[in-house]
PDB file of N, CA, C and O in Angstrom, chain B, residues numbered from 101:
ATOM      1  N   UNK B 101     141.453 158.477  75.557  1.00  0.00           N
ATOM      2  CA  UNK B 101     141.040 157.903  74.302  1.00  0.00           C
ATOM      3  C   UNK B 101     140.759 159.017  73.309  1.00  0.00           C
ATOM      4  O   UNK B 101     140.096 160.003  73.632  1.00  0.00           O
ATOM      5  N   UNK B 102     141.267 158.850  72.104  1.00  0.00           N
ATOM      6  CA  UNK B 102     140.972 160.123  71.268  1.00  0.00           C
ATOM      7  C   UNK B 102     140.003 159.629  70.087  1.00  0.00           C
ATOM      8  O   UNK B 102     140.151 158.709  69.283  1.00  0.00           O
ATOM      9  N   UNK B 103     139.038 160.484  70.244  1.00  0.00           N
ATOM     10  CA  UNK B 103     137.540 160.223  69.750  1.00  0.00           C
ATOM     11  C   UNK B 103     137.150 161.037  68.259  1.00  0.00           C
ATOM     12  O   UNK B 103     136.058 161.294  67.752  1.00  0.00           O
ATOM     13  N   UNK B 104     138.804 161.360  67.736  1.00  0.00           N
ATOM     14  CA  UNK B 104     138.824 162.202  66.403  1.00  0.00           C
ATOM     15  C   UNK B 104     139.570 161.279  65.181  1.00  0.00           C
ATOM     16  O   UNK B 104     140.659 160.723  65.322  1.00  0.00           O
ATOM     17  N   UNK B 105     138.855 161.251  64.129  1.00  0.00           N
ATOM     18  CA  UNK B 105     140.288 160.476  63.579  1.00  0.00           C
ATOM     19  C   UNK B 105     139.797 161.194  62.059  1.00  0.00           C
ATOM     20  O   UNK B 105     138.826 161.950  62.028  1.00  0.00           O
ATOM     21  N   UNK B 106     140.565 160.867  60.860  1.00  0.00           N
ATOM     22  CA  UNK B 106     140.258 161.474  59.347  1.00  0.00           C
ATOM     23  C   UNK B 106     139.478 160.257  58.412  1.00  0.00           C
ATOM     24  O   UNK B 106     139.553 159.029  58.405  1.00  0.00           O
ATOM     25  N   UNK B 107     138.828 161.090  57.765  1.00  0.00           N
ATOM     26  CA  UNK B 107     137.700 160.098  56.496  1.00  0.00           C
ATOM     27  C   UNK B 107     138.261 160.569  55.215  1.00  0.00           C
ATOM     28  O   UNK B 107     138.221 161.787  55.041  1.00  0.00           O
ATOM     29  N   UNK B 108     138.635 160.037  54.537  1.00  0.00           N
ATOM     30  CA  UNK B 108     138.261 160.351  53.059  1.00  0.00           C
ATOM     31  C   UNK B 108     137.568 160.520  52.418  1.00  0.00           C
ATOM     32  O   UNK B 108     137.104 159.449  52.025  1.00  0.00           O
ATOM     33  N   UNK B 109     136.961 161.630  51.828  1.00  0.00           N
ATOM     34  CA  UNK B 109     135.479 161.479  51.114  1.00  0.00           C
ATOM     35  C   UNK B 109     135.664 160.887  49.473  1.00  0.00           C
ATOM     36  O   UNK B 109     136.718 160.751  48.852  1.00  0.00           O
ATOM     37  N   UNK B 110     134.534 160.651  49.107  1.00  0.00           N
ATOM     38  CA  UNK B 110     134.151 160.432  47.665  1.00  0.00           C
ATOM     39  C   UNK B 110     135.029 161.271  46.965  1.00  0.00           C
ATOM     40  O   UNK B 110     135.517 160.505  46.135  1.00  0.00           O
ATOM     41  N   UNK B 111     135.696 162.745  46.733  1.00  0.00           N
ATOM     42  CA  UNK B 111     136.034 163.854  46.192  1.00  0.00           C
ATOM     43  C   UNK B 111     137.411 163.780  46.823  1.00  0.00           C
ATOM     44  O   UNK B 111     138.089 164.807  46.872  1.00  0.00           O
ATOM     45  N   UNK B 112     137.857 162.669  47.294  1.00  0.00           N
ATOM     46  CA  UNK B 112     139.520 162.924  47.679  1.00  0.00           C
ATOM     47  C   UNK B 112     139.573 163.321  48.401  1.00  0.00           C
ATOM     48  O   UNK B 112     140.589 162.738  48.780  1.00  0.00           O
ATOM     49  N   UNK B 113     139.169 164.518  49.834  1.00  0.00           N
ATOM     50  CA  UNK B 113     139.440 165.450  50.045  1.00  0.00           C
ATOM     51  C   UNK B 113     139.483 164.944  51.597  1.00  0.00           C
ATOM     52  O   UNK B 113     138.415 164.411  51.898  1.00  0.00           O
ATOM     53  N   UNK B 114     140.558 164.974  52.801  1.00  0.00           N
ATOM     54  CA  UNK B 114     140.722 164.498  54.083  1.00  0.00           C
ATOM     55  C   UNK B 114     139.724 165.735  55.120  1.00  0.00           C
ATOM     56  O   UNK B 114     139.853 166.958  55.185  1.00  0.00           O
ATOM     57  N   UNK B 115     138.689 164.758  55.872  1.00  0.00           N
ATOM     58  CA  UNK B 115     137.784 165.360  56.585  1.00  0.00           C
ATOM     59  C   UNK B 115     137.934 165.007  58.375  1.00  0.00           C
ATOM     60  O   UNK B 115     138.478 163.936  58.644  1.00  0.00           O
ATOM     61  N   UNK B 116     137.598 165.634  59.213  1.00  0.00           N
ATOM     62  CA  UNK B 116     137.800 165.319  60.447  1.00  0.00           C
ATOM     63  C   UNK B 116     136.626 164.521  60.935  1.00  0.00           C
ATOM     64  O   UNK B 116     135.574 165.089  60.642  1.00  0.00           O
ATOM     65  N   UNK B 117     136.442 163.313  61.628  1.00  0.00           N
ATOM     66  CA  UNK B 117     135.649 162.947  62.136  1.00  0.00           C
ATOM     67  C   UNK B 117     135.488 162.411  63.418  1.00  0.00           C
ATOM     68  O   UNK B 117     136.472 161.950  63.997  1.00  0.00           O
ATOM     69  N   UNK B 118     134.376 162.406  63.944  1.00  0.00           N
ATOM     70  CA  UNK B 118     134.620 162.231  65.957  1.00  0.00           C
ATOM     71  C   UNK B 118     133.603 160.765  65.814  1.00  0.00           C
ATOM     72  O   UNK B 118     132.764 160.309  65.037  1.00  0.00           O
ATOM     73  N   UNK B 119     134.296 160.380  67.117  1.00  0.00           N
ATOM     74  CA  UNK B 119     133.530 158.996  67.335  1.00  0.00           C
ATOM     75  C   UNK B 119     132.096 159.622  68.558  1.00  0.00           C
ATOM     76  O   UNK B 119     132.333 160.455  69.433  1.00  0.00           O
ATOM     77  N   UNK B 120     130.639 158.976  68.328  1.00  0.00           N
ATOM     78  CA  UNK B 120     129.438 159.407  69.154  1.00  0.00           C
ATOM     79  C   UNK B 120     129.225 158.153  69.918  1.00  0.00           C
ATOM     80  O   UNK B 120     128.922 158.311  71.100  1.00  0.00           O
ATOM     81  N   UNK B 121     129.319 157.005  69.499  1.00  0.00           N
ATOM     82  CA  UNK B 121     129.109 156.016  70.312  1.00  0.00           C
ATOM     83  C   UNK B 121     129.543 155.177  69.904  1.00  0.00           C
ATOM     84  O   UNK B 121     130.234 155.546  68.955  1.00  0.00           O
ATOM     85  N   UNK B 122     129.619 153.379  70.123  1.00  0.00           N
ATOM     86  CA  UNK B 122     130.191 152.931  69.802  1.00  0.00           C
ATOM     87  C   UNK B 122     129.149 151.507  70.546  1.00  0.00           C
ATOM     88  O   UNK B 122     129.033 151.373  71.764  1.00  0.00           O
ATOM     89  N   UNK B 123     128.513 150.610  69.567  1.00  0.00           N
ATOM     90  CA  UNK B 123     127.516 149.687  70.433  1.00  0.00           C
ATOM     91  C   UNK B 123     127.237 147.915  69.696  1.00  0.00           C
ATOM     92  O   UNK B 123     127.517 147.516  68.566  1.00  0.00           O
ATOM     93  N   UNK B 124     126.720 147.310  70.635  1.00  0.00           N
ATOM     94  CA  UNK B 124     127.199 145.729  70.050  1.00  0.00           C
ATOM     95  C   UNK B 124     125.550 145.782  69.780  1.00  0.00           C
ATOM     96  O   UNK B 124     124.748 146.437  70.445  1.00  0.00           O
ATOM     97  N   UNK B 125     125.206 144.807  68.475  1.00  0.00           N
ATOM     98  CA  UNK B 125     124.320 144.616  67.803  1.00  0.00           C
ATOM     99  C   UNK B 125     124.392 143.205  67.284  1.00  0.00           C
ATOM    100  O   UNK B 125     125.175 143.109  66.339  1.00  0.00           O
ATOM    101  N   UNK B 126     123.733 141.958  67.669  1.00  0.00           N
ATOM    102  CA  UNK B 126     123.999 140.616  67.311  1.00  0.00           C
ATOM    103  C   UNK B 126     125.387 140.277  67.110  1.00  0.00           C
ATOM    104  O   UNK B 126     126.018 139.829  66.153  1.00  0.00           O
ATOM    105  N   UNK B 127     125.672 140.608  68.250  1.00  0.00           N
ATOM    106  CA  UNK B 127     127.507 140.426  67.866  1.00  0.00           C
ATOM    107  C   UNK B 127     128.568 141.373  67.422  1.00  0.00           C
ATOM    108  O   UNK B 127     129.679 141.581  67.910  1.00  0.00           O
ATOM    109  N   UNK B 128     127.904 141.966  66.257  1.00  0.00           N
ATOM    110  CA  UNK B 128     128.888 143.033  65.848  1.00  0.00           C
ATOM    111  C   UNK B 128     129.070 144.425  66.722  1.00  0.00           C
ATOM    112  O   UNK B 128     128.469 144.898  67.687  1.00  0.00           O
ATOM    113  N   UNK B 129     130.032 144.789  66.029  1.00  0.00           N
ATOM    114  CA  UNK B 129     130.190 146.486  66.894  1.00  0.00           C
ATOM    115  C   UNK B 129     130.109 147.214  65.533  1.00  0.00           C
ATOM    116  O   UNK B 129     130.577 147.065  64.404  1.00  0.00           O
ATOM    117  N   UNK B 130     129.450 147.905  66.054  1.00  0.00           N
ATOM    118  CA  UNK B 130     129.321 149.251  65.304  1.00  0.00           C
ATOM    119  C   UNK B 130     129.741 150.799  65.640  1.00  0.00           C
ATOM    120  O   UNK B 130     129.180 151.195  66.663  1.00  0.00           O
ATOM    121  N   UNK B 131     130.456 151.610  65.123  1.00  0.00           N
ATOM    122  CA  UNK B 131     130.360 153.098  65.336  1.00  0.00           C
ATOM    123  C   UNK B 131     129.499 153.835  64.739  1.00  0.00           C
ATOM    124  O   UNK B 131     129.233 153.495  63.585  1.00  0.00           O
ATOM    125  N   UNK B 132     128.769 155.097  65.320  1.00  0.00           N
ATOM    126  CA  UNK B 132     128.138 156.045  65.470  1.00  0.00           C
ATOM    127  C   UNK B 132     129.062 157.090  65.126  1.00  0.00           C
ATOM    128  O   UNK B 132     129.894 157.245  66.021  1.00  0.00           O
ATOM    129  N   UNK B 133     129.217 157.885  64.119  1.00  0.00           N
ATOM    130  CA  UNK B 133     130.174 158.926  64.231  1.00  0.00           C
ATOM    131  C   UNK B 133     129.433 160.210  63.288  1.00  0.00           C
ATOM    132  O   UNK B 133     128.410 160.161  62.605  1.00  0.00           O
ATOM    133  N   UNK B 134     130.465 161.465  63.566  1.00  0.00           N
ATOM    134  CA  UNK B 134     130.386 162.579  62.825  1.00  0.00           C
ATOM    135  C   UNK B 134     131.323 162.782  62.019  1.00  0.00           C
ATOM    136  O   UNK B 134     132.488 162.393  62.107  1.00  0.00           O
ATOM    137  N   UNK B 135     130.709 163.551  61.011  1.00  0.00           N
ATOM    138  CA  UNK B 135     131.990 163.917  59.779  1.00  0.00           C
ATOM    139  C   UNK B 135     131.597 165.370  59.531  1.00  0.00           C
ATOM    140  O   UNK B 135     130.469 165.695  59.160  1.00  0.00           O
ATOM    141  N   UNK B 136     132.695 166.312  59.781  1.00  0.00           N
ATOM    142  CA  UNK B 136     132.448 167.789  59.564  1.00  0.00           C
ATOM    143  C   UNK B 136     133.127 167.827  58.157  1.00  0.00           C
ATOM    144  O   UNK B 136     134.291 167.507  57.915  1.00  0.00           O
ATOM    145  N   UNK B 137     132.066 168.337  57.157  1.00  0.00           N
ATOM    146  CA  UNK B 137     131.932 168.329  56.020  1.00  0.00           C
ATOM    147  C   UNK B 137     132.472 170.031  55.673  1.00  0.00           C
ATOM    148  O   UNK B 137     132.416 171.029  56.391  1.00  0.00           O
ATOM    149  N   UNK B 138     133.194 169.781  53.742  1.00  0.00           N
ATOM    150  CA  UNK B 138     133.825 171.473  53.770  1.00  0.00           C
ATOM    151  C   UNK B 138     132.716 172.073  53.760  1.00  0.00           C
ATOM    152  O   UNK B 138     133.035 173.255  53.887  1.00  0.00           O
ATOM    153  N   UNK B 139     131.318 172.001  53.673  1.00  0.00           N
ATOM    154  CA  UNK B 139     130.417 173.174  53.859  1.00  0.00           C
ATOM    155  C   UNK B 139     129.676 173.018  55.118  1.00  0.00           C
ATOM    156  O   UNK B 139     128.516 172.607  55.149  1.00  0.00           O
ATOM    157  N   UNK B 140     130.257 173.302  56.002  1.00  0.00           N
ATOM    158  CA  UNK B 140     130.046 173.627  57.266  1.00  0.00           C
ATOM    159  C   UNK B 140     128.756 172.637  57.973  1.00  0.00           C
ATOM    160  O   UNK B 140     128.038 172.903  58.937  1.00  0.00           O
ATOM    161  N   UNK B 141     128.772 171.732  57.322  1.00  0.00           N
ATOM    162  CA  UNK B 141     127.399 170.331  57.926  1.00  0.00           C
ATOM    163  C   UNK B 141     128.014 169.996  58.165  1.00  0.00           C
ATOM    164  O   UNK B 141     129.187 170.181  57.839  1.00  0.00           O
ATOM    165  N   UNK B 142     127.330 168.940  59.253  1.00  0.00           N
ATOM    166  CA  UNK B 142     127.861 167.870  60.126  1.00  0.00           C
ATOM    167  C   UNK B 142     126.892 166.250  59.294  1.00  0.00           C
ATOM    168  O   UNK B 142     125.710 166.012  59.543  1.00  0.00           O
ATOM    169  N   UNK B 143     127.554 165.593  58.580  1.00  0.00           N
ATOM    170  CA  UNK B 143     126.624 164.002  58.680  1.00  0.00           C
ATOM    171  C   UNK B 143     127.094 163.082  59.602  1.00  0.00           C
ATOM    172  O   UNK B 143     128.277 162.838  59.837  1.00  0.00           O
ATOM    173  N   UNK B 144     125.803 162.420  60.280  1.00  0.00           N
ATOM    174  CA  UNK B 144     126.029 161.563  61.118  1.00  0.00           C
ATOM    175  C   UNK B 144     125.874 159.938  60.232  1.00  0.00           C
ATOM    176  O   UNK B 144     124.933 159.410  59.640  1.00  0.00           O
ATOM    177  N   UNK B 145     127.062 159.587  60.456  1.00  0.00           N
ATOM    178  CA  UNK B 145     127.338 157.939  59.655  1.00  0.00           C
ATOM    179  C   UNK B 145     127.370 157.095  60.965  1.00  0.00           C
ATOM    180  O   UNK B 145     127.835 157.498  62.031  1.00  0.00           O
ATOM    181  N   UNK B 146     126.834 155.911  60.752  1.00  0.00           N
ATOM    182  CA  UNK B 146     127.465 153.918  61.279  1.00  0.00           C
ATOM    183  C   UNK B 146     128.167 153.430  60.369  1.00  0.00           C
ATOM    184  O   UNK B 146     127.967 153.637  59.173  1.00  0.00           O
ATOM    185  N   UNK B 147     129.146 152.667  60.876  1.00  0.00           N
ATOM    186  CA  UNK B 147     129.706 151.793  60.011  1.00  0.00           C
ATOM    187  C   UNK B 147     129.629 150.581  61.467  1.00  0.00           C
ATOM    188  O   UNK B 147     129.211 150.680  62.620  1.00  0.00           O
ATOM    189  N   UNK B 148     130.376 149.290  60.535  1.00  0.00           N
ATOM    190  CA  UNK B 148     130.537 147.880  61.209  1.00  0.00           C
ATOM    191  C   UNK B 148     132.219 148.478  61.596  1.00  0.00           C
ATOM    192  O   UNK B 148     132.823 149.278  60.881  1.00  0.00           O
ATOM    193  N   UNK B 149     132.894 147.731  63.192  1.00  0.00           N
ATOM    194  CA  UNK B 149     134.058 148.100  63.423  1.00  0.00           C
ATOM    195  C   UNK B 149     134.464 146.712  63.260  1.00  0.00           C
ATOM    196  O   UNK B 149     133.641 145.898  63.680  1.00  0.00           O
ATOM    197  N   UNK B 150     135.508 146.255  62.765  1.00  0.00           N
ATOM    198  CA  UNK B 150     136.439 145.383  62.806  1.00  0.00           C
ATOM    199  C   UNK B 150     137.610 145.378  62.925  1.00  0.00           C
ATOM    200  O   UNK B 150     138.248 146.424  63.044  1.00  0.00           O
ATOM    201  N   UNK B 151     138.284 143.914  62.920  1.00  0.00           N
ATOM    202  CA  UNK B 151     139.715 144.154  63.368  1.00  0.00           C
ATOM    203  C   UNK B 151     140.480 144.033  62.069  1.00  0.00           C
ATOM    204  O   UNK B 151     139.811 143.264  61.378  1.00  0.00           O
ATOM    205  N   UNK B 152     141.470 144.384  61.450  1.00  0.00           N
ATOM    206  CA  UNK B 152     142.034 144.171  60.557  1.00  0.00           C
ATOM    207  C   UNK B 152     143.138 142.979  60.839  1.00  0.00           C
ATOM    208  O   UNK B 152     143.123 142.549  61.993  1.00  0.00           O
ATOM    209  N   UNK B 153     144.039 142.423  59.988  1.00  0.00           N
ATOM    210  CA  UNK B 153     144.941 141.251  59.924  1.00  0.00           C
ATOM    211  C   UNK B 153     145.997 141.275  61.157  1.00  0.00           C
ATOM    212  O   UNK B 153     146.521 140.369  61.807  1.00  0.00           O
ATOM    213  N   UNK B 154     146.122 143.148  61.224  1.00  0.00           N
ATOM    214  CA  UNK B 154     147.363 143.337  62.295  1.00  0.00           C
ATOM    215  C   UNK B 154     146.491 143.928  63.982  1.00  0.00           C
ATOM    216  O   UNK B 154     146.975 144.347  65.033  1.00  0.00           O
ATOM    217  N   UNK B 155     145.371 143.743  63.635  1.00  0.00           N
ATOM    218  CA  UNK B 155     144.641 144.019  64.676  1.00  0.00           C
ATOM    219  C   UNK B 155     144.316 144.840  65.238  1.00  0.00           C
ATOM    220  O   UNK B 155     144.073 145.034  66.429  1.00  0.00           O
ATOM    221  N   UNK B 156     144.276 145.749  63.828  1.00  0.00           N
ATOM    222  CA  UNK B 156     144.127 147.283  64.046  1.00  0.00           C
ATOM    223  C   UNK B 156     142.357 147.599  63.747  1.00  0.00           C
ATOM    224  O   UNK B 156     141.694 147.008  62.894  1.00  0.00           O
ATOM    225  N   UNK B 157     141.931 148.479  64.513  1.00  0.00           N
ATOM    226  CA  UNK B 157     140.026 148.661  64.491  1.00  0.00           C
ATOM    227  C   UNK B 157     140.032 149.333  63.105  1.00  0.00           C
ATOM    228  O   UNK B 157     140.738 150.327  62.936  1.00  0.00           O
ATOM    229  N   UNK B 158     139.302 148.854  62.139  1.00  0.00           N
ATOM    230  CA  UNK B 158     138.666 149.812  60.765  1.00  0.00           C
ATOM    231  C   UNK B 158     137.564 149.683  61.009  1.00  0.00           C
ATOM    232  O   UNK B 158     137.032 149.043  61.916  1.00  0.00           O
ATOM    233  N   UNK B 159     136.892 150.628  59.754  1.00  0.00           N
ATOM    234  CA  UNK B 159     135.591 150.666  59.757  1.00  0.00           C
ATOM    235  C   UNK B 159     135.166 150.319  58.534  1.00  0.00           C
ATOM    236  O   UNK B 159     135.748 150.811  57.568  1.00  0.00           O
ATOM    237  N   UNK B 160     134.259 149.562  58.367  1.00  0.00           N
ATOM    238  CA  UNK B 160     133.418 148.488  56.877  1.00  0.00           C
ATOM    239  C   UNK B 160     132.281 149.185  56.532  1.00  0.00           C
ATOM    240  O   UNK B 160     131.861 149.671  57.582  1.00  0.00           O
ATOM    241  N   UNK B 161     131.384 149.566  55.392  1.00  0.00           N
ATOM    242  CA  UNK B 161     130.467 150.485  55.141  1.00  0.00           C
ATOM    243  C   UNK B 161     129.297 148.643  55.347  1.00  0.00           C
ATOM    244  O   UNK B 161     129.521 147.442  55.201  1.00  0.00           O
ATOM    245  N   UNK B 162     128.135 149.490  55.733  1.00  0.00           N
ATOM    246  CA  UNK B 162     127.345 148.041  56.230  1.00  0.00           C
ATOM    247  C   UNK B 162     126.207 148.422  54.694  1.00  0.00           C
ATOM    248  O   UNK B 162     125.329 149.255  54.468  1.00  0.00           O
ATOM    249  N   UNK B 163     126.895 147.202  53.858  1.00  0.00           N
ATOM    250  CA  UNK B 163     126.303 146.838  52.300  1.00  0.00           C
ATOM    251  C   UNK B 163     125.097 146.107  52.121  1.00  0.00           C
ATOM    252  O   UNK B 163     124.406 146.303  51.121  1.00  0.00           O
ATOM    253  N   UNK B 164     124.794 145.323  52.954  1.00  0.00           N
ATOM    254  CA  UNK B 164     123.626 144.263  53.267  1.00  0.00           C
ATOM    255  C   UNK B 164     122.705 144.975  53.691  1.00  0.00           C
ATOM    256  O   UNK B 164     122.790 145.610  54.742  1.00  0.00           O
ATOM    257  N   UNK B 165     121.775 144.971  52.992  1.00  0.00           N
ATOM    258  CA  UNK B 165     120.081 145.602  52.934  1.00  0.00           C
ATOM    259  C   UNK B 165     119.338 145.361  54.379  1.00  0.00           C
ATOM    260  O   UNK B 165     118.757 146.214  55.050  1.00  0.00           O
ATOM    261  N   UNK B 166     119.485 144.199  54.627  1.00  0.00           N
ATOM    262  CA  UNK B 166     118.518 143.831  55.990  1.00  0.00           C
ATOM    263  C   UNK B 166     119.445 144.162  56.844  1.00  0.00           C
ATOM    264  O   UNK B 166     118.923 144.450  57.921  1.00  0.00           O
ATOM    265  N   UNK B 167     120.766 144.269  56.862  1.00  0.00           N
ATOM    266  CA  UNK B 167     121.885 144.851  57.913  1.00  0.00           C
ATOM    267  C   UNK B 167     121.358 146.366  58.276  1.00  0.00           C
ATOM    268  O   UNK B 167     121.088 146.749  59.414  1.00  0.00           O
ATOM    269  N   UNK B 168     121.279 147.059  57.212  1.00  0.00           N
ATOM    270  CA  UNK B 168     121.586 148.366  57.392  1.00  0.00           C
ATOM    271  C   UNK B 168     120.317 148.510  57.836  1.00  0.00           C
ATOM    272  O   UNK B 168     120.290 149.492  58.578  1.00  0.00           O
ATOM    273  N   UNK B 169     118.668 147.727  57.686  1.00  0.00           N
ATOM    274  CA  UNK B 169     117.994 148.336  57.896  1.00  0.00           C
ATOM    275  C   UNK B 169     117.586 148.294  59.405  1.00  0.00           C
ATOM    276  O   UNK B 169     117.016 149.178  60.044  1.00  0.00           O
ATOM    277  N   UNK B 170     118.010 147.063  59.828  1.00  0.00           N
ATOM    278  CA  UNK B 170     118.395 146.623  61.113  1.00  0.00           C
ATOM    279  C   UNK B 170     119.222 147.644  62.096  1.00  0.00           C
ATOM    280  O   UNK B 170     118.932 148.039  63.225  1.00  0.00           O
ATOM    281  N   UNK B 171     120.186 147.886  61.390  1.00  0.00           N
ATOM    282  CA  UNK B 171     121.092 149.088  61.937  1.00  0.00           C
ATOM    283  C   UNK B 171     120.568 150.524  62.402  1.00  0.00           C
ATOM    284  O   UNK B 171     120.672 151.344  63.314  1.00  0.00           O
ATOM    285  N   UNK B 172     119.907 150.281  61.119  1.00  0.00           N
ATOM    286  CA  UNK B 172     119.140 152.074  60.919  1.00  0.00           C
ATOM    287  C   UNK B 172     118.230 152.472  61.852  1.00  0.00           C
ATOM    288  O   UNK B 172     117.915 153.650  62.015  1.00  0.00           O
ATOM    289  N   UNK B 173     117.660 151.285  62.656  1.00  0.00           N
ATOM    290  CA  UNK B 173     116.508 151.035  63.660  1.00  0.00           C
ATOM    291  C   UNK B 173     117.055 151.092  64.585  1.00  0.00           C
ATOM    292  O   UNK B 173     116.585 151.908  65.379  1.00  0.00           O
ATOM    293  N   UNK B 174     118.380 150.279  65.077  1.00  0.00           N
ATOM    294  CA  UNK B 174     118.820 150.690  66.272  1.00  0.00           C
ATOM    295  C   UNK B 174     119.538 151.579  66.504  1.00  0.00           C
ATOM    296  O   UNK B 174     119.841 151.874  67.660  1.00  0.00           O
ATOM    297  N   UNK B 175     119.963 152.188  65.500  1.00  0.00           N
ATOM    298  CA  UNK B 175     120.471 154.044  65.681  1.00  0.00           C
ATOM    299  C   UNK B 175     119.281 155.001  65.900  1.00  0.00           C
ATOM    300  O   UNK B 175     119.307 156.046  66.550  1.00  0.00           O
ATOM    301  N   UNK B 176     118.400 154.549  65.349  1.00  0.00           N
ATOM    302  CA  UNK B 176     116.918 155.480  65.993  1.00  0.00           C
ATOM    303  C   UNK B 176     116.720 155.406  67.498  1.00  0.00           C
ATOM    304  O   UNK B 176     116.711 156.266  68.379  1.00  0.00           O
ATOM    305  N   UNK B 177     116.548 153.940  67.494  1.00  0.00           N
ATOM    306  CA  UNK B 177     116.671 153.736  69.444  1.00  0.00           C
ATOM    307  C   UNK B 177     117.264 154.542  70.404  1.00  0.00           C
ATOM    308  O   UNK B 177     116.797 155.307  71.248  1.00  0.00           O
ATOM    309  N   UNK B 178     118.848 154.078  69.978  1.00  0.00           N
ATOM    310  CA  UNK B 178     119.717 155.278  70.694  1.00  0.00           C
ATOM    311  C   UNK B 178     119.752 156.234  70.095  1.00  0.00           C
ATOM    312  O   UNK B 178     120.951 156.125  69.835  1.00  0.00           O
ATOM    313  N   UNK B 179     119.348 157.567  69.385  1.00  0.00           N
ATOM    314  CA  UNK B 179     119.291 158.510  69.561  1.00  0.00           C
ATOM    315  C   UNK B 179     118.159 159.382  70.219  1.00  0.00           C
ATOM    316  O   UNK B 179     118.095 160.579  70.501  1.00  0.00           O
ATOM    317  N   UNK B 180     117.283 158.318  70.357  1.00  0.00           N
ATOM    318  CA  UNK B 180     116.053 158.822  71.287  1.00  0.00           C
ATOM    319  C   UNK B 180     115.969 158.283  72.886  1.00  0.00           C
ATOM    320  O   UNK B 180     115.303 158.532  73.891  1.00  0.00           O
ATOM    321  N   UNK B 181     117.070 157.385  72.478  1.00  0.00           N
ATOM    322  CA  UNK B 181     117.591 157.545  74.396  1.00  0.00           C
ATOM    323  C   UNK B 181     118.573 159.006  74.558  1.00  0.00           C
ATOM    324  O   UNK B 181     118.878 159.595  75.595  1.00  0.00           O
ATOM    325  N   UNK B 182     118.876 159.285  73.347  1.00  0.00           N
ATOM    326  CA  UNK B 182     120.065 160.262  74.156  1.00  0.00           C
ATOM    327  C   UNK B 182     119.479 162.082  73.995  1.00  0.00           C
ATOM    328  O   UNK B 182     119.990 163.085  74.493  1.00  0.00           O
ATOM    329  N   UNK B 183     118.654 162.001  73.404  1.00  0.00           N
ATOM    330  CA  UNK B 183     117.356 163.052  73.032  1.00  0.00           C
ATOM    331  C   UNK B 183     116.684 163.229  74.775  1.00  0.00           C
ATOM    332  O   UNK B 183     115.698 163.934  74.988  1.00  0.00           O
TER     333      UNK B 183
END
């Protein structure tokens, strides 16, 4: 399974990013990932995974306030299981 794929940033510019986990939350799936940024940081993003029309996995930015904050809590969880 290859756990690298490319992001586009805000600035156009194609970035490498790795998948960290990948976990079900009231149904949905979500990814955990890294994005190695051009100045040498790493940000750690979630997004919602879905299937697209041809049934291909994308990733949805999670827009809903009580989603994300929901989200944001259980990415704390697991990173202090993996701490």
């Amino acid at each position: 399974m290859n756990n690298k794929f490319k992001v586009i940033n805000e600035n156009n510019n194609e970035l490498e990013a790795e998948i960290i986990t990948v976990f079900n939350y009231k149904d949905k799936e979500y990814v955990i990932y890294s994005i190695n940024n051009d100045n040498d940081k790493v940000d750690i993003c979630v997004s919602r995974l879905e299937k697209d029309e041809k049934g291909y996995s994308i990733l949805k930015d999670i827009i809903d306030s009580k989603e994300k904050e929901e989200i944001d809590n259980a990415v704390k969880e697991i990173i202090d299981q993996i701490k």
